[in-house]
C-alpha positions in Angstrom: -29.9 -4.4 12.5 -31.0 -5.4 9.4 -29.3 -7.7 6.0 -28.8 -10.9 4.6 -26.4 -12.2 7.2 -25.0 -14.3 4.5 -21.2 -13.8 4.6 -19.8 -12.3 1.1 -16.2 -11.3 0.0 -14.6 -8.2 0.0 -12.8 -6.5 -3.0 -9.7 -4.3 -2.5 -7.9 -2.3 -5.4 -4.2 -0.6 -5.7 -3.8 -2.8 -2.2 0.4 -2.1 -3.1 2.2 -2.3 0.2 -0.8 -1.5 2.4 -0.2 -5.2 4.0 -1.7 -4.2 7.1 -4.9 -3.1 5.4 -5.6 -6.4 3.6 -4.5 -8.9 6.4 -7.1 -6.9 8.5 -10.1 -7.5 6.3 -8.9 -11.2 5.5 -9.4 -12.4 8.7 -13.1 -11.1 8.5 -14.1 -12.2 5.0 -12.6 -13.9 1.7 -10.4 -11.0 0.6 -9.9 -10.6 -3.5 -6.6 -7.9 -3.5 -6.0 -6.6 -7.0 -2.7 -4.9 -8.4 -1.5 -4.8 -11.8 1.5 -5.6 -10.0 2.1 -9.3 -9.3 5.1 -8.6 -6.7 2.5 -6.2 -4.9 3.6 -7.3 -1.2 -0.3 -6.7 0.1 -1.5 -9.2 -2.5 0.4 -12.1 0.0 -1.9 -11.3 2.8 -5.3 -12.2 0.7 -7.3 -14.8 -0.1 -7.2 -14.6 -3.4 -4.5 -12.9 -5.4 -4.6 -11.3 -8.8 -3.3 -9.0 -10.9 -6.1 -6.8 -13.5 -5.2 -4.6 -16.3 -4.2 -1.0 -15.5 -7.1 1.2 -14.5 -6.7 3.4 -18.2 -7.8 0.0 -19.8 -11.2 -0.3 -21.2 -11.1 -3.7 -19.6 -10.4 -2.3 -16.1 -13.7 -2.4 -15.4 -14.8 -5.9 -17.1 -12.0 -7.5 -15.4 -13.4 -6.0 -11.8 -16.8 -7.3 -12.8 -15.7 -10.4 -13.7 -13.7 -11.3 -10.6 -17.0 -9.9 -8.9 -19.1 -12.6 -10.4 -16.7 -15.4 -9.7 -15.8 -14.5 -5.9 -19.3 -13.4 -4.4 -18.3 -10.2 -4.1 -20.5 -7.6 -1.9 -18.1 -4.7 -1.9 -14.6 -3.0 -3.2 -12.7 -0.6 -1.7 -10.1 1.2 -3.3 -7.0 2.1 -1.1 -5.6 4.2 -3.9 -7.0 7.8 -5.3 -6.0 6.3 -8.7 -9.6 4.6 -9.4 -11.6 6.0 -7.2 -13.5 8.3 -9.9 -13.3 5.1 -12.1 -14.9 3.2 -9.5 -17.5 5.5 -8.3 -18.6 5.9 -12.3 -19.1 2.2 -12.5 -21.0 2.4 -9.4 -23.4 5.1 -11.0 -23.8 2.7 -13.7 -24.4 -0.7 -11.5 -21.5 -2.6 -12.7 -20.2 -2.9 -9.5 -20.7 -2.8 -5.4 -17.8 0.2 -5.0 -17.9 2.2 -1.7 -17.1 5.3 -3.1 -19.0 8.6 -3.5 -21.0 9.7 -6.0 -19.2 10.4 -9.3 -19.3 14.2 -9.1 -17.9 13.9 -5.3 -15.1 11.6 -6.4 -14.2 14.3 -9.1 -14.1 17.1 -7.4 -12.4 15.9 -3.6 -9.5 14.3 -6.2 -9.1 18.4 -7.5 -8.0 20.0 -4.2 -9.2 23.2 -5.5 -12.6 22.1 -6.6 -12.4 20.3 -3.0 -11.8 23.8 -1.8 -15.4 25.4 -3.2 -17.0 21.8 -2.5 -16.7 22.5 1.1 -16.9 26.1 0.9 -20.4 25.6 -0.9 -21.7 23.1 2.1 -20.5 25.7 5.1 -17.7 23.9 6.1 -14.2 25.5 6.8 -10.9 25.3 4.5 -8.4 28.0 4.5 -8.3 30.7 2.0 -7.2 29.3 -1.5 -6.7 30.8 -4.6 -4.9 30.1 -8.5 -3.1 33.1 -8.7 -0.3 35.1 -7.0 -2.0 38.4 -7.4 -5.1 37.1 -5.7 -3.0 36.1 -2.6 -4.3 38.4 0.5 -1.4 37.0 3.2 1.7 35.5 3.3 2.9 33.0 3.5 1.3 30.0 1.4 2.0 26.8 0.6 2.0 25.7 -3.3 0.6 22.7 -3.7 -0.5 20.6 -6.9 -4.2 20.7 -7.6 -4.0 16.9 -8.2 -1.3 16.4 -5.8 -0.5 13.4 -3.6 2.0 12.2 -1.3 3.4 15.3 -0.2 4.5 15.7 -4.1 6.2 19.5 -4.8 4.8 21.1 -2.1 6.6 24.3 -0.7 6.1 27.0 1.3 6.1 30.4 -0.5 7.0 33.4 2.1 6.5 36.5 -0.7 5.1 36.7 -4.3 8.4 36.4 -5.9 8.7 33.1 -4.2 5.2 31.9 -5.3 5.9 32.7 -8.5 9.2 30.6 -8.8 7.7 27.9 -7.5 4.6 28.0 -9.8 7.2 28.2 -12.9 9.5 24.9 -10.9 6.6 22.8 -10.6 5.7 21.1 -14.3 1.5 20.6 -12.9 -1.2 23.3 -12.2 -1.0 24.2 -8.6 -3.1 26.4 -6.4 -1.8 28.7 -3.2 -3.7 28.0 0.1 -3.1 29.9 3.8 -0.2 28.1 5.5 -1.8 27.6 8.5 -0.1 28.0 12.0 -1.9 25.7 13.8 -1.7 21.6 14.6 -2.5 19.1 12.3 -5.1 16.7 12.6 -6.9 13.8 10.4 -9.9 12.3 10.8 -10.5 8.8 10.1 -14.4 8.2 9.1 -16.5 5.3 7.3 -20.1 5.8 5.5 -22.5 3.7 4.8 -23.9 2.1 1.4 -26.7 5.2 1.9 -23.3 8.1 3.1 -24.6 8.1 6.5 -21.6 8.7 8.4 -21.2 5.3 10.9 -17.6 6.8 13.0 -15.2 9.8 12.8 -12.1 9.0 14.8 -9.6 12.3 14.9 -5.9 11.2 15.4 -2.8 13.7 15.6 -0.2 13.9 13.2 3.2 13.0 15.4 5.1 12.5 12.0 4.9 11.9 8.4 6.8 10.8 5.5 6.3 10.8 2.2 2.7 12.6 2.9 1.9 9.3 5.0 1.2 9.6 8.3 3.6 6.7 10.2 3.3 8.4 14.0 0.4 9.8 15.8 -1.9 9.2 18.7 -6.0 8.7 18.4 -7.6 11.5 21.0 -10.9 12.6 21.7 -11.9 15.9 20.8 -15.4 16.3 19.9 -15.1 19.6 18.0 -13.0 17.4 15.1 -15.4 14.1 15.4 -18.3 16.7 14.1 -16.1 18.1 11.2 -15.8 14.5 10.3 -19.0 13.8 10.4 -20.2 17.2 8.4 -17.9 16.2 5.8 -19.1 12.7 5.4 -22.3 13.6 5.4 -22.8 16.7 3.5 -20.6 14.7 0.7 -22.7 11.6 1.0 -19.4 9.4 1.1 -19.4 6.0 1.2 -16.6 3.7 2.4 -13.6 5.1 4.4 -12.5 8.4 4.4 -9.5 11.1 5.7 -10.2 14.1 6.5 -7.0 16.4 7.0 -7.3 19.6 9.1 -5.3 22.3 10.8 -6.7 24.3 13.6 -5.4 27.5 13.3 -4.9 30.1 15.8 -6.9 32.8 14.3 -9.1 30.7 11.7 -9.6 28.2 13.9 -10.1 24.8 12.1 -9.5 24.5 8.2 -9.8 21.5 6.1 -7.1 21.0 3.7 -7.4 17.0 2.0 -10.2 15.2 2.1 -9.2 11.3 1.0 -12.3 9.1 0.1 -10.5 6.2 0.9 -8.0 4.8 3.9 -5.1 6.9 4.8 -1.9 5.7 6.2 -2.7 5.8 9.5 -5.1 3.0 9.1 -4.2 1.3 12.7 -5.7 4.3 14.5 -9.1 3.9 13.9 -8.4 0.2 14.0 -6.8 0.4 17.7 -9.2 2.7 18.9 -12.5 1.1 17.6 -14.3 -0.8 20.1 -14.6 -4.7 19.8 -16.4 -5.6 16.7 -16.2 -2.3 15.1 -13.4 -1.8 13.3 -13.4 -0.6 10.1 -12.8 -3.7 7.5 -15.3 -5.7 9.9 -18.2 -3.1 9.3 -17.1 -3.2 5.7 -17.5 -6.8 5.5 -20.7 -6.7 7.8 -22.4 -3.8 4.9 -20.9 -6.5 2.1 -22.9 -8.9 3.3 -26.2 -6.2 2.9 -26.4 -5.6 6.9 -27.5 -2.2 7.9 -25.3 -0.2 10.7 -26.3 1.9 13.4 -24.2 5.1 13.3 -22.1 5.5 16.3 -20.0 8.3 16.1 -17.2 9.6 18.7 -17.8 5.8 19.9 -13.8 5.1 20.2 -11.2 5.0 22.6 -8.6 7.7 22.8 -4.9 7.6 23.7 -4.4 4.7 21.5 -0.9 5.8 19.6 0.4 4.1 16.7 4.0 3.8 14.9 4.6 2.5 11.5 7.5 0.3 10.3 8.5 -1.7 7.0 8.5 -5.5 6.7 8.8 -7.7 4.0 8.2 -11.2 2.2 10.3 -14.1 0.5 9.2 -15.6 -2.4 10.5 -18.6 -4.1 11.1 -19.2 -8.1 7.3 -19.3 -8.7 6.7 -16.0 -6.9 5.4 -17.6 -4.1 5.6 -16.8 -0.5 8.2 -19.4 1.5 6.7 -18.7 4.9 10.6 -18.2 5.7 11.1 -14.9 7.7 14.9 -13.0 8.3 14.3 -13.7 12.5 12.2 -17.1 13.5 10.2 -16.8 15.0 8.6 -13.6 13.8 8.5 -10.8 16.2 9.9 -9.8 18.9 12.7 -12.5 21.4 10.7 -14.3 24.1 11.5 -12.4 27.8 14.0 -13.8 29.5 
């Protein structure tokens, strides 16, 4: 293995509530957390704190750089879909060390239709979608927003006068996709600086909320650690990545998301990686310009995670008082 060695910082944007994502990686490597939020719960598990202008502003960008410069920083990661094209734009142009796709990439997985012919244009299986009720061929479908996240006005349409309500409810363009029968899956995959897929660890889909997974169990099941890695690599993507999929019983697998950043079931792939291969510490190993040897379906299955909320204090200044609602933290000692 190959790089510097020399031990840089890590960039996260949009960190919001993802707590658990940026208290992982700042145990590896300075961690810079940005929000324009400065009561952003996730900020209070970095290194350094700070809050940048919204990502519409011409100074999103600058700002990013900027903090770039000062902190040594060999990589960002968005954990939002909000900058991602942003990001992967200002890649493109070398303003900045982004783990994101290529612009075109980032444009078309965050347009779930144009995700749709992306993957139908590389070989690779999603279930019959189209824009318009007439062009349906089975019921039922699902209506879902073409720039939809969060499980935001998505419903299930069983006939053509149904579809076409729904269509007229929802105030966004929408496209009408195969409701598939079958179990849901994600896959939870990281690429290189060069989109050389390096994992792809499949996890079930126990429970979700909010389109967030909060339940599910990390198996092994080689058929969905390939889709990963055909997806990864026929995209070329960079940085983490969720890949969503139901395995239908007559269509077999279909692909319907594909995230180009961390989904909410970040602990699986970090409870099933094996020592020294988790996901922020290959990050922070490629941010430091080492090179890392692909080991896909390299994981441990039956590793099952459940998802809970927690909180912080902070004092006048906005600062955290270390103080927690049960002391100590965590569970009471056995007796």
């Amino acid at each position: 293995m190959g790089g510097s060695g020399m031990s840089r910082a890590v960039m996260l944007t949009g960190t919001g509530k993802r707590y658990d994502i940026v208290s992982a990686f700042a145990q590896h490597a300075t961690l810079v957390a940005c929000d324009p939020n400065p009561l952003a719960p996730a900020q209070y598990a970095a290194t350094v704190r700070t809050s940048v202008p919204m990502i519409k502003d011409p100074q999103y960008v600058p700002a990013l750089a900027e903090l770039v410069e000062r902190h040594d920083v060999g990589a960002i990661v968005p954990l939002t879909d909000l900058d991602i094209d942003v990001l992967a734009q200002a890649r493109a142009d070398g303003l900045l060390p982004a783990l994101v796709p290529d612009p075109e990439i980032a444009r078309r997985t965050y347009d779930k239709y144009a995700c749709h012919e992306l993957l139908g244009e590389h070989g690779l299986p999603s279930p019959p979608t189209v824009l318009a009720v007439e062009d349906v061929e089975s019921w039922p479908v699902m209506v879902k927003p073409i720039h939809g996240s969060g499980a935001r006005n998505i419903f299930v349409a069983h006939t053509p006068e149904q579809a076409a309500f729904f269509i007229d409810y929802i105030d966004e363009p929408v496209m009408l996709q195969r409701l598939m029968d079958g179990p849901e899956f994600s896959v939870d995959c990281l690429g290189d600086p060069d989109g050389h897929c390096l994992n792809a660890i499949p996890r079930t889909m126990l429970e979700s909320r909010g389109g967030e997974s909060i339940k599910g169990t990390v198996i092994a099941d080689d058929e969905l650690v390939d889709l990963g890695r055909r997806v990864m690599e026929a995209f070329g993507v960079r940085g983490p990545a969720t890949i969503q999929a139901f395995r239908d019983r007559e269509l077999g697998l279909g692909i319907t998301d594909v995230n180009t950043r961390f989904g909410g079931a970040f602990p699986a792939p970090m409870y099933a990686a094996l020592p020294g291969r988790t996901y922020p510490e290959l990050i922070v190993r490629m941010a430091a310009g080492e090179t890392i040897e692909p080991h896909v379906g390299d994981f441990t299955a039956g590793r099952t995670f459940t998802r809970y909320f927690w909180q912080l204090e902070l004092d006048e200044d906005l600062q955290p008082t270390g103080r927690d609602i049960v002391s100590p933290p965590g569970p009471p000692a056995p007796r």
